[in-house]
VEXPA-21038 format. One record per residue (C-alpha): x, y, z. Coordinates in steps of 0.5 Angstrom, whole numbers, padded with zeros to 4 digits, always signed. Each point is the difference from the previous one (the first is absolute). Example, Ala and Ser with C-alpha at 12.3 -4.5 7.8 and 13.67 -1.06 7.14 Angstrom:
! VEXPA-21038
+0025-0009+0016;+0002+0007-0002;
! end
This chain:
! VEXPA-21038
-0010+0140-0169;+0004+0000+0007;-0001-0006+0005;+0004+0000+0007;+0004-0006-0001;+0003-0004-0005;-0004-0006+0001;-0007+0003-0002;+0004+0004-0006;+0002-0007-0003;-0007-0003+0002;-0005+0007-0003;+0004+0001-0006;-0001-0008-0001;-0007+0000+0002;-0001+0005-0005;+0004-0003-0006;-0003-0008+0001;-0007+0005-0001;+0002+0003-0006;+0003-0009-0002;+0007+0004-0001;+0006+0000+0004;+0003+0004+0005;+0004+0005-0005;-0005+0001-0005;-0006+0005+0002;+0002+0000+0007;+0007-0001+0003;+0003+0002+0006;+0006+0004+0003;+0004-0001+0007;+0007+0001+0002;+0004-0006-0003;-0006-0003-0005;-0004+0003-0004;-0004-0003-0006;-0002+0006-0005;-0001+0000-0008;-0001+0005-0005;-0007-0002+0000;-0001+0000+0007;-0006+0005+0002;-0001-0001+0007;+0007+0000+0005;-0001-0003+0007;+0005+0004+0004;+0002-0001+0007;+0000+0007+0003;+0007+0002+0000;+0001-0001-0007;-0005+0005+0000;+0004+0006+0003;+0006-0002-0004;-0005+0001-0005;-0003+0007+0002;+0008+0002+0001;+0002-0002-0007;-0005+0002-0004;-0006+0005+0005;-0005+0001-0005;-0001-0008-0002;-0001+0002-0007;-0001-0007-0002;-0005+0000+0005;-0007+0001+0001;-0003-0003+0006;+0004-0002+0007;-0004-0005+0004;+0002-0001+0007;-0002-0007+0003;-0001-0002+0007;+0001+0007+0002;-0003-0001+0007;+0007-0004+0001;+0003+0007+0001;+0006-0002-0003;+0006+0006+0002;+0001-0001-0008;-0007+0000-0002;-0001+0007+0003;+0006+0003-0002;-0002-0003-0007;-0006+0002+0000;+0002+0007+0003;+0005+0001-0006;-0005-0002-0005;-0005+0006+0002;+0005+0004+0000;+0002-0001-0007;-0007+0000-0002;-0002+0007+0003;+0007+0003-0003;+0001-0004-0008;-0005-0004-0001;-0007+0004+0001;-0002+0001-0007;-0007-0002-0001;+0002-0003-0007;+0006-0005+0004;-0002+0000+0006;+0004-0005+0006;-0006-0005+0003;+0001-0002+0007;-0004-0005+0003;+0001-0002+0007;-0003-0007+0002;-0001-0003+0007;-0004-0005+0003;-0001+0003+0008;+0003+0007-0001;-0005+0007+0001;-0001+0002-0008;-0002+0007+0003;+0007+0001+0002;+0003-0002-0006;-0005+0003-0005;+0001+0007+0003;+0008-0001+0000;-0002-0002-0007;-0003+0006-0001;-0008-0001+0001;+0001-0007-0005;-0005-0004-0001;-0001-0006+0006;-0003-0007-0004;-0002-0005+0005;+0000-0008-0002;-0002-0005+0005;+0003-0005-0003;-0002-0007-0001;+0001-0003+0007;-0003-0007+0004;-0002+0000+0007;+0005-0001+0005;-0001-0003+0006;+0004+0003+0006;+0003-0004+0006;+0003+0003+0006;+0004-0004+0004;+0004+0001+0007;+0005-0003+0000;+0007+0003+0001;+0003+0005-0004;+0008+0002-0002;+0000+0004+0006;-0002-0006+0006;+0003-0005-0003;+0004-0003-0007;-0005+0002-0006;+0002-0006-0003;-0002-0007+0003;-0008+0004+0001;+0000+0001-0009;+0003-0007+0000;-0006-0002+0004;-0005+0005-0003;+0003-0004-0007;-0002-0005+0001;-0007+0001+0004;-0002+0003-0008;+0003-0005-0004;-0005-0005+0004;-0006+0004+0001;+0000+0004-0007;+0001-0001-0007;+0004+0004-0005;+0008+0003+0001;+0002+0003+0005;+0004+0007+0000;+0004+0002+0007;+0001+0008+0001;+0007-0001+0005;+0005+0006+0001;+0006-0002-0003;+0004-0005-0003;+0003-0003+0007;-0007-0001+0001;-0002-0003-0006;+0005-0006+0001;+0000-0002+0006;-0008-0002-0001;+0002-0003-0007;+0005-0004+0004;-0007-0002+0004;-0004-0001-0004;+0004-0005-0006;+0001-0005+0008;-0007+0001+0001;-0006+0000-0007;+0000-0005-0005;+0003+0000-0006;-0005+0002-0004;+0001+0007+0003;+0006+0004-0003;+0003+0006+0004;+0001+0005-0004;+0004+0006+0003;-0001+0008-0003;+0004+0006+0003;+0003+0006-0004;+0008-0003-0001;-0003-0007-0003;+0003-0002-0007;-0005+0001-0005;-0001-0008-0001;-0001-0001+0007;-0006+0007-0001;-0003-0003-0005;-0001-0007+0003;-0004+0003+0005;-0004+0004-0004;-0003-0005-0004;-0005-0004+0000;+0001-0008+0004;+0001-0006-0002;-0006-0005-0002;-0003-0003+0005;+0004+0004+0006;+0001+0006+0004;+0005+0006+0001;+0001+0003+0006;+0004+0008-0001;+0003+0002+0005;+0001+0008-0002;+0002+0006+0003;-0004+0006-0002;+0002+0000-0008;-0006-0005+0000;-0006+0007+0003;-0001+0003-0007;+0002-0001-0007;+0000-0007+0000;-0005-0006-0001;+0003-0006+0002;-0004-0005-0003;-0004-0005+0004;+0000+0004+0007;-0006-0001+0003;+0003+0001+0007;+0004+0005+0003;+0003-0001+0008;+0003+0008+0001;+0005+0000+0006;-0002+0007+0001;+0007+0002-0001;+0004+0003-0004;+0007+0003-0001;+0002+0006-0002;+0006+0005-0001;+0001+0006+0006;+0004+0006+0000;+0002+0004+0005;+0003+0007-0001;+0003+0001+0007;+0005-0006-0002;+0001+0000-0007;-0002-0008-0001;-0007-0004-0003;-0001-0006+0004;-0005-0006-0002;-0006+0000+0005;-0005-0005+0001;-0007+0003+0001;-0008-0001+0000;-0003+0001-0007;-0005+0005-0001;-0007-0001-0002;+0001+0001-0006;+0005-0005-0001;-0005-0004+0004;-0004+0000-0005;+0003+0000-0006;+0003-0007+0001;-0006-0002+0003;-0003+0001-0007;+0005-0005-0002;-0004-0006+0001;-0006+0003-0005;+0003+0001-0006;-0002-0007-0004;-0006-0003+0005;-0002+0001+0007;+0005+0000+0005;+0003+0000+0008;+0004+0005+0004;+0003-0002+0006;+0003+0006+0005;+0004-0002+0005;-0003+0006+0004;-0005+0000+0005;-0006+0004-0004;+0000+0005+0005;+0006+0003-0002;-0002+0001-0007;-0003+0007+0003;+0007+0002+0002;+0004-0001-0006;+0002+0006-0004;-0003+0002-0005;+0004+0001-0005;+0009-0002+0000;+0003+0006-0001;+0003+0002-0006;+0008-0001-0001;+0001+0007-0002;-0002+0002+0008;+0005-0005+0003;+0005-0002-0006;+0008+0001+0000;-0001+0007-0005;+0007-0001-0003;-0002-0002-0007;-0006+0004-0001;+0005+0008+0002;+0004-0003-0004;-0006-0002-0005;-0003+0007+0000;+0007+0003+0000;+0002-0003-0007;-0008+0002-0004;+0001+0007+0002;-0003+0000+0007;+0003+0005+0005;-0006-0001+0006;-0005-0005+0001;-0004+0005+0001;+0000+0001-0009;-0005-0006-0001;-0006-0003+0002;+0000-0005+0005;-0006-0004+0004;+0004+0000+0006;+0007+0004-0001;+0007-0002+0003;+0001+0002+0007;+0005+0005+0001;+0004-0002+0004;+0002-0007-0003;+0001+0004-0007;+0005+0004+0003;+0004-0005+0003;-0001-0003-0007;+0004+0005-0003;+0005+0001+0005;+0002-0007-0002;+0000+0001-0007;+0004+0007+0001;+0005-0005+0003;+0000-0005-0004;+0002+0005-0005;-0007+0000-0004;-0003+0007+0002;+0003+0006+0000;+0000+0005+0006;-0006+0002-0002;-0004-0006-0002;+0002+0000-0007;+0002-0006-0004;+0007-0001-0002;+0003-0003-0005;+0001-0006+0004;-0006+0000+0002;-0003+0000-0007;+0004-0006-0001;-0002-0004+0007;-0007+0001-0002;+0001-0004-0006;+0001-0006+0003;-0005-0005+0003;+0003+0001+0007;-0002+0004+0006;+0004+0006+0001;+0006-0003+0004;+0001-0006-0004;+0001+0004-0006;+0005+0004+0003;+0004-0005+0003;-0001-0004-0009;+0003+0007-0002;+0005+0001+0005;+0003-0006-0003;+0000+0003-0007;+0004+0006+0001;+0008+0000-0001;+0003-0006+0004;-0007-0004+0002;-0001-0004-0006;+0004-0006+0002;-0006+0001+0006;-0006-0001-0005;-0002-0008+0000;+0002+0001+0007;-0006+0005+0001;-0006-0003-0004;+0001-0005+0003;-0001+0004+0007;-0004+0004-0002;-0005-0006-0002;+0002-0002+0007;-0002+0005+0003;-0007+0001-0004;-0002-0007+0002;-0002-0002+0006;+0005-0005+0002;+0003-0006-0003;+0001-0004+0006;-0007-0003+0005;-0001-0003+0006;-0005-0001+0006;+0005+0002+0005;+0003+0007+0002;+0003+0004-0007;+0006-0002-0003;+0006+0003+0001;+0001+0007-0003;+0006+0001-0004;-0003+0001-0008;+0006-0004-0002;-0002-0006+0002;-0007+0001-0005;+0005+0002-0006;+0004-0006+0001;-0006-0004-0001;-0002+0005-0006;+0008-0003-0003;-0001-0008+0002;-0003-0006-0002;-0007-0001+0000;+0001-0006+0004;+0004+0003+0005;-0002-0002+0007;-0003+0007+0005;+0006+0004+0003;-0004+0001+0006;-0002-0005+0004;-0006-0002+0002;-0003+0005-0007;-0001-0003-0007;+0002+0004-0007;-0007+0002-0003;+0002-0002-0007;-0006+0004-0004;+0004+0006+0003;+0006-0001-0002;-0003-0001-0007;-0003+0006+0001;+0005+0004+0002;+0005-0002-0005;-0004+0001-0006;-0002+0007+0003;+0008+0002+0001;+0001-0002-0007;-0005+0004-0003;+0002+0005+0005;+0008-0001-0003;-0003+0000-0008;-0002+0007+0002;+0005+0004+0004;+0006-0004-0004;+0004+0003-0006;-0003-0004-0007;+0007-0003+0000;+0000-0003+0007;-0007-0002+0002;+0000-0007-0003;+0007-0002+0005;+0002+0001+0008;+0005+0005+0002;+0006-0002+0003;+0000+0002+0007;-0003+0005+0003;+0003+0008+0002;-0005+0001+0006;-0002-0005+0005;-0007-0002+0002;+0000+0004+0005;+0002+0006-0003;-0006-0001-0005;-0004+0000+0005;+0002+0006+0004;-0001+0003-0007;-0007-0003+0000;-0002+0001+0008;+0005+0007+0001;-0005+0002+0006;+0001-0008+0002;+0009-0001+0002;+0001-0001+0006;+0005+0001+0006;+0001-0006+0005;-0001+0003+0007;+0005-0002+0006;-0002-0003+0005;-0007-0002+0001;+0001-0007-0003;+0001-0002-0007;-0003+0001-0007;-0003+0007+0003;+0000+0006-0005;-0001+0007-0001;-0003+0001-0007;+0003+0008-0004;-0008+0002+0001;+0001+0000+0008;-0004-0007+0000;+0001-0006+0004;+0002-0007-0003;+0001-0006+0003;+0001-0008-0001;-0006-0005+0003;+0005-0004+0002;+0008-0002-0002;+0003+0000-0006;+0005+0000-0004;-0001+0008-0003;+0000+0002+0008;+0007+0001+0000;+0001+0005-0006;+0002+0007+0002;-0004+0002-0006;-0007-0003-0003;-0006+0003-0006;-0006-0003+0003;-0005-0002-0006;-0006-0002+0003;-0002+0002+0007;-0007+0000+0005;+0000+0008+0002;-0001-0002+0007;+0001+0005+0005;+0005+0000+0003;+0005-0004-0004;-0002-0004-0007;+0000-0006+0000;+0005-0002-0006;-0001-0006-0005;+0005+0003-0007;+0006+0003+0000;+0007-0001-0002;+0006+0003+0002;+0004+0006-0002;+0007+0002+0002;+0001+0008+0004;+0006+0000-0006;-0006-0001-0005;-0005+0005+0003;+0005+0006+0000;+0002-0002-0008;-0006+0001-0002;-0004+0004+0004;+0005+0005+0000;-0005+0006-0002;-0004-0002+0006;+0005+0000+0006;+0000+0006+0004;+0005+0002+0004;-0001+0003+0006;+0004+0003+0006;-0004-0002+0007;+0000+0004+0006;-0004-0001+0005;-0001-0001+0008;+0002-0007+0003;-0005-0001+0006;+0005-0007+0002;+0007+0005+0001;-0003+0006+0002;+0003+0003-0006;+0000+0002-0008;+0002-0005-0005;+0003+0002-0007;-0001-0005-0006;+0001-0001-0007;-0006-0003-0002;+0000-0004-0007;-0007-0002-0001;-0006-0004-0006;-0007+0003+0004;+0000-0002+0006;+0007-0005+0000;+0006+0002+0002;+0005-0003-0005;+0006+0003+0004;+0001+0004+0006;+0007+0004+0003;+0002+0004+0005;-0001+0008-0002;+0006+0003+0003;+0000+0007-0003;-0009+0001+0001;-0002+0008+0000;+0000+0003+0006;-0006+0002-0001;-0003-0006-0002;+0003-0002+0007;-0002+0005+0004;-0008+0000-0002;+0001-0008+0001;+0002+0001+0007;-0005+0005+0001;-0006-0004-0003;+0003-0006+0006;+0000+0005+0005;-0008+0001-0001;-0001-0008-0001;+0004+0000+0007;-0004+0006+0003;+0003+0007+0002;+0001-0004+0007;+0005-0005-0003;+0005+0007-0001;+0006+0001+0005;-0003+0006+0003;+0005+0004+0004;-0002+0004+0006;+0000+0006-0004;-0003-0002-0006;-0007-0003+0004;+0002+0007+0005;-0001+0004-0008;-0005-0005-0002;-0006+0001+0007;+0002+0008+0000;-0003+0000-0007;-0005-0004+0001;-0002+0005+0006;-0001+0006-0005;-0004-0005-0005;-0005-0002+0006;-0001+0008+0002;+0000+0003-0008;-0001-0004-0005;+0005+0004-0005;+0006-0004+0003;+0002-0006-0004;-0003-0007+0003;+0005-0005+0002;-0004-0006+0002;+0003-0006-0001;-0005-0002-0006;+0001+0008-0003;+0008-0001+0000;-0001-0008-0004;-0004+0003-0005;+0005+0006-0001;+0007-0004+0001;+0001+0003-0007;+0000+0007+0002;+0002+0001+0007;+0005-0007+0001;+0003-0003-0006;+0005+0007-0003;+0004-0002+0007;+0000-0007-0002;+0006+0000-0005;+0005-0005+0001;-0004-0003+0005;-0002-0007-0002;-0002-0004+0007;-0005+0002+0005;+0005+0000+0006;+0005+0005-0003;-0006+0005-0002;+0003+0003+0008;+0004+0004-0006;-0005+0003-0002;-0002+0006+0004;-0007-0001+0001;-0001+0006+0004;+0002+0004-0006;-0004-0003-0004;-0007+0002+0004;+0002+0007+0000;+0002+0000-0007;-0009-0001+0000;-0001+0007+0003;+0000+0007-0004;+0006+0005+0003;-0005+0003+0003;-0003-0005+0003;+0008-0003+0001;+0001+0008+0005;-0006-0001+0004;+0001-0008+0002;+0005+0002+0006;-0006+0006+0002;-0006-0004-0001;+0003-0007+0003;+0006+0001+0004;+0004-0007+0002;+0001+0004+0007;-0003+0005+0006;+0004+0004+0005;-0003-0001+0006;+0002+0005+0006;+0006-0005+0003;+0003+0002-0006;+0000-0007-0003;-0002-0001-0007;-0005-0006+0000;-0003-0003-0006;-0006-0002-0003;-0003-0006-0002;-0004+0001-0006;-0002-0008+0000;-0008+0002+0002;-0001+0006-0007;-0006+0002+0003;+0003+0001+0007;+0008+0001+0001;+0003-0001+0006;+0004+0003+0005;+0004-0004+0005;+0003+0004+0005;+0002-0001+0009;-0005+0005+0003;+0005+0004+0004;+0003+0002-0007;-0007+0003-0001;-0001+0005+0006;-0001+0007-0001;-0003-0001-0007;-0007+0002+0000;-0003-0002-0007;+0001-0007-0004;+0005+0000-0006;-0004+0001-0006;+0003-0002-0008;-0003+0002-0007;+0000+0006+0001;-0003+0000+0006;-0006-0004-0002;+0001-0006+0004;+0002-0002+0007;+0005-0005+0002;-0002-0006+0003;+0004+0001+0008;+0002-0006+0003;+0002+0001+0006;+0005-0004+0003;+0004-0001+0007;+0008+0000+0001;-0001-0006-0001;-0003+0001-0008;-0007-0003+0002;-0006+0002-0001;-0003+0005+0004;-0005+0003-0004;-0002+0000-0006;-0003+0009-0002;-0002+0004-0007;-0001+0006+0006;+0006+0001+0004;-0004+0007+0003;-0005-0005+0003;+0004-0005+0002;+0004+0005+0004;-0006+0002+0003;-0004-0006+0002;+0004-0006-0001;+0007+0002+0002;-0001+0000+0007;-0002-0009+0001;+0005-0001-0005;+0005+0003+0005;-0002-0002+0007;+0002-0007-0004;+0006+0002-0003;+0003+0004+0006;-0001-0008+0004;+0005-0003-0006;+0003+0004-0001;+0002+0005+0005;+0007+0002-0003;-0003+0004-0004;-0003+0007+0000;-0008+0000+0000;-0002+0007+0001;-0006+0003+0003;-0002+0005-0006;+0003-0003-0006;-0001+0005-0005;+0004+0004+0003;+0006-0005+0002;+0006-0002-0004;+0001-0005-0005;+0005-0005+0002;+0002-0007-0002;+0003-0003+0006;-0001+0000+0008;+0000+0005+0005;+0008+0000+0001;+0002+0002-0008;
! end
């Protein structure tokens, strides 16, 4: 029988065995990670749900086993659907003899039984309404969290209850910080008679079962709990719940790679699970401090972990029973693609996937420890050749690092260095706090030195697990790059201190000043996943000469050659990188001049074509070939966005040992457009677009192909006489734009028609010309008239 928390595993396999006027062990026991109280004669095992996949991965078909009990499903619990899923399938595939068949039996208190009958294949749904008293519920607009501090209104709403109703009081709070803040409140404010019992996940046991069991005669109790008191448990003698609304909850986002807790509204099936709390024994009360309008707007059910949990641990789980793709199993709601993908590619990274999402040997063996994937990885690292004298270091890190914090306070979190946490895991109990202004949490330290010990018990050799190491090979930091490869961190220059950039290309930073905010190079353990820098509150120093040891297989080295916007130029470097850092860099003297000149050319159209140093001839070349494009479309196009998309083709072969923009005057750009024609298109350029006309003076005057669609000639009008027809090019079909000017070189007329202006126009323009200009010849007929380029007299 699996329950979602050890708590209620304890409590269920208790309840059943006092049923039974046996003890714990027996009949019934329990199993979970670091207790468990089995016999031989032990028939029923209540198991917390990741002992079940160890189970499934152990031994698939459950030989021993006839029937698997899934309780609370409604939690929906990341290791209760992948249990769930794995149980199916061995089922369907080991177990499907109708003389030793698996039973399965899924039990939930709010969840749609169509749903789970259908994944169960059309299994039978039975129904019970229970045994429950009525329950009087009462609504409350006081201010919630998110207008004021939560704690000072549950204090009051206490107290109104104490007064006004009868029985013991169960208080649904988000987390632990919460729970102690309003127990320091109300030990100040209730009498005597009243005991303050707290219940939250990381209690020590002691502590749980007190809180549990019934009050003393003649007093009363307040529990103050966190959501591990909704289902599983009845808590003797409640018959008031007082419901913040509230609840916390673990959120993962793929984009980021990180889990942050988030403080969220309940749903209303979490609602109304804790409001049956109050009807378990006698008539009851149930405060919400929530307007009773806003009941409507909750959802209806939380979703399920599976949709928004790290899925690191569930790949690596499907990768050691076999699983190649979710897809394989059954689920109610499968793993969103993109989270599974990111999930492998850091087991890949962390060496517990191959390439093709096969488990390796290392992940075979990471499986096995009761860690998340990371933390295992960074335990076996210090079992490998030259980490040994690191195994007491590391249990006691990584049971650090898998419990919340030994270090609490009202005020901003403390300070970040993870050493810090282990010196206190190494003192004495009655050592003061490191950090002003923040206390010890001394049940922590208990717990996390118990849970490194048995860490240390399983991972040491026989011989050494029952003495310290001396010394460690690796530092903290080290293990933790081990851990959090994705998470080591580059500081930044400039911008301030404590700013980093993670090897994933991430952001990180420091809230505030510290004395990690100088180190070169950090591992961040625990981070926000804000955007667009995380927010670091773990982490630990690492040395360059560290991460170039021992991720030597991971660094690439690369020669970078690309364009410089800053000096107009082509930079060359050596570059030693770890992801996204750049662990060294030196000038790269001997670069490939091919590298070199497709850099240059990729600048250049950065910078735009206009940034070339056009000399007069290459532009002349250049609007010349735009003429014939404009008038047939089979010459090359030279705009200026047609030129930067093909730099590769025309310009950069004429790059070669060329590195700055300014000495690209080298090059001949000239030949470089017409290395862009055919040979035949190469003949006929000067034909179809010559750069100059002969006039009848005897000049050669040039035209300007500045306008494409329409070229002009500029030329004195006298240098024109006795021409009867307009100059034409391309082939002759297309007239050039005339314009006429005076001795002077001004514009006296702008034609395509010469003919015409002979005709019509030519006689206005000469009585004024002959008025300016009366040294120069303006002859009555000028068709027949010589053409001349000065005066009367030459």
């Amino acid at each position: 029988m699996l329950e979602p928390r050890r708590l209620a595993a304890r409590a269920a396999a208790a309840r059943m065995a006092s049923t039974l006027e046996e003890r714990v062990g027996d009949t019934v026991g329990y199993r979970m990670r670091m207790d468990t109280r089995v016999g031989t004669s032990t028939r029923i095992e209540v198991v917390t749900e990741g002992v079940l996949t160890r189970m499934l991965q152990h031994d698939p078909s459950l030989d021993d086993v006839g029937l698997v009990i899934f309780d609370e499903f409604h939690e929906r619990n990341l290791v209760a659907d992948i249990g769930l899923a794995l149980t199916l399938q061995s089922r369907a595939i080991l177990r499907d003899d109708a003389t030793d068949p698996l039973r399965v039996l899924v039990m939930s208190a709010t969840l749609d039984g169509a749903r789970i009958a259908e994944l169960l294949g059309g299994a039978a749904v039975i129904t019970s309404e229970g045994r429950a008293f009525s329950v009087e519920t009462r609504y409350t607009d006081r201010p919630r969290a998110e207008h004021a501090r939560l704690e000072p209104v549950i204090a009051a709403t206490v107290r109104d209850a104490l007064a006004r109703d009868e029985g013991d009081v169960l208080v649904f709070l988000p987390g632990a910080g919460e729970i102690r803040r309003v127990a320091a409140m109300l030990r100040e404010s209730v009498g005597a008679h009243v005991a303050i019992a707290q219940l939250f996940g990381n209690l020590p046991q002691d502590e749980q079962d007190r809180a549990i069991a019934p009050s003393a005669p003649g007093g009363r109790k307040v529990v103050l709990a966190t959501s591990i008191a909704e289902t599983s448990l009845t808590i003797e003698g409640v018959r008031v719940v007082i419901d913040s609304g509230l609840s916390r909850v673990p959120r993962f986002s793929p984009r980021s790679g990180m889990t942050r807790l988030a403080t969220v509204r309940v749903s209303r099936a979490s609602a109304d699970q804790r409001r049956r709390r109050a009807g378990r024994v006698a008539p009851g009360v149930c405060y919400r401090l929530w307007p009773e309008h806003e009941q409507h707007h909750l959802v209806s059910h939380a979703t399920p972990e599976i949709l928004e949990a790290d899925l690191a641990p569930l790949a690596l789980d499907l990768a050691a029973a076999g699983v190649r793709e979710p897809a394989d199993l059954r689920w109610l709601d499968p793993p969103p693609a993109a989270a599974f993908a990111q999930a492998r590619e850091l087991l890949v990274e962390l060496g517990a996937l191959d390439a093709g999402g096969r488990i390796t040997a290392l992940g075979e063996h990471m499986s096995r420890l009761p860690l998340h994937p990371r933390l295992a990885r960074m335990v076996l690292r210090a079992l490998a050749p030259g980490g040994e004298p690191a195994l007491a270091l590391v249990c006691n890190l990584a049971a650090v690092l898998d419990e919340r914090d030994l270090l609490r306070g009202d005020g901003a979190p403390p300070d970040a260095d993870v050493g810090l946490r282990l010196e206190i895991l190494s003192g004495a109990d009655d050592r003061a706090s490191p950090v002003p202004g923040h206390s010890i949490d001394r049940d922590a330290v208990r717990r996390v030195r118990t849970a490194a010990r048995e860490l240390l018990r399983i991972v040491a050799p026989r011989e050494n697990n029952s003495s310290e190491f001396p010394g460690s090979s690796f530092s903290t930091g080290l293990l933790l790059a081990f851990a959090y490869p994705d998470r080591i961190g580059q500081r930044r220059e400039g911008g301030g201190a404590g700013r980093y950039l993670l090897r994933n290309g991430l952001g990180a930073a420091f809230g505030e000043p510290q004395a990690l905010s100088d180190a070169p190079y950090l591992v961040a353990a625990e981070l926000d996943g804000k955007r667009p820098e995380s927010r670091i509150f773990l982490a630990a120093r690492v040395s360059l000469e560290e991460l170039e040891t021992h991720f030597a297989p991971q660094i690439e080295r690369e020669d970078v050659v690309d364009w410089d916007d800053a000096t107009r130029a082509v930079a060359a470097r050596r570059r030693v990188r770890l992801g996204a850092l750049v662990l060294r860099e030196s000038a790269l003297r001997d670069a490939d001049p091919d590298a070199v000149a497709a850099a240059l050319a990729a600048g250049i159209a950065r910078a735009g074509v206009a940034a070339l140093p056009w000399s007069d001839a290459a532009r002349g070349v250049r609007e010349r070939l735009a003429f014939l494009r404009h008038h047939d479309a089979s010459w090359p196009d030279v705009s200026d966005d047609t030129l930067a998309a093909t730099m590769d083709e025309w310009l950069t072969p004429h790059l070669r040992g060329v590195r700055r923009l300014d000495d690209v005057r080298r090059a001949d750009l000239s030949e470089a457009l017409l290395g862009r024609l055919t040979w035949r298109q190469r003949a006929a350029l000067d034909e179809l677009a010559p750069t100059h006309v002969a006039v009848p003076s005897g000049s050669r005057v040039a035209i300007d192909y500045a306008q494409a669609a329409a070229p002009v000639l500029a030329v004195r009008l006298q240098e024109m006489f006795g021409l009867a027809d307009t100059p034409r090019i391309a082939g002759g079909a297309v007239a050039l734009t005339l314009h006429l000017l005076s001795p002077a070189r001004r514009p006296v007329q702008v034609t395509r028609d010469l003919a015409g202006f002979w005709r019509d126009t030519y006689f206005e323009v000469r009585k004024d010309l002959r008025g300016r200009y009366p040294k120069h010849a303006w002859p009555d007929d000028p068709m027949s008239a010589t053409a001349t380029r000065g005066t009367k007299r030459k």
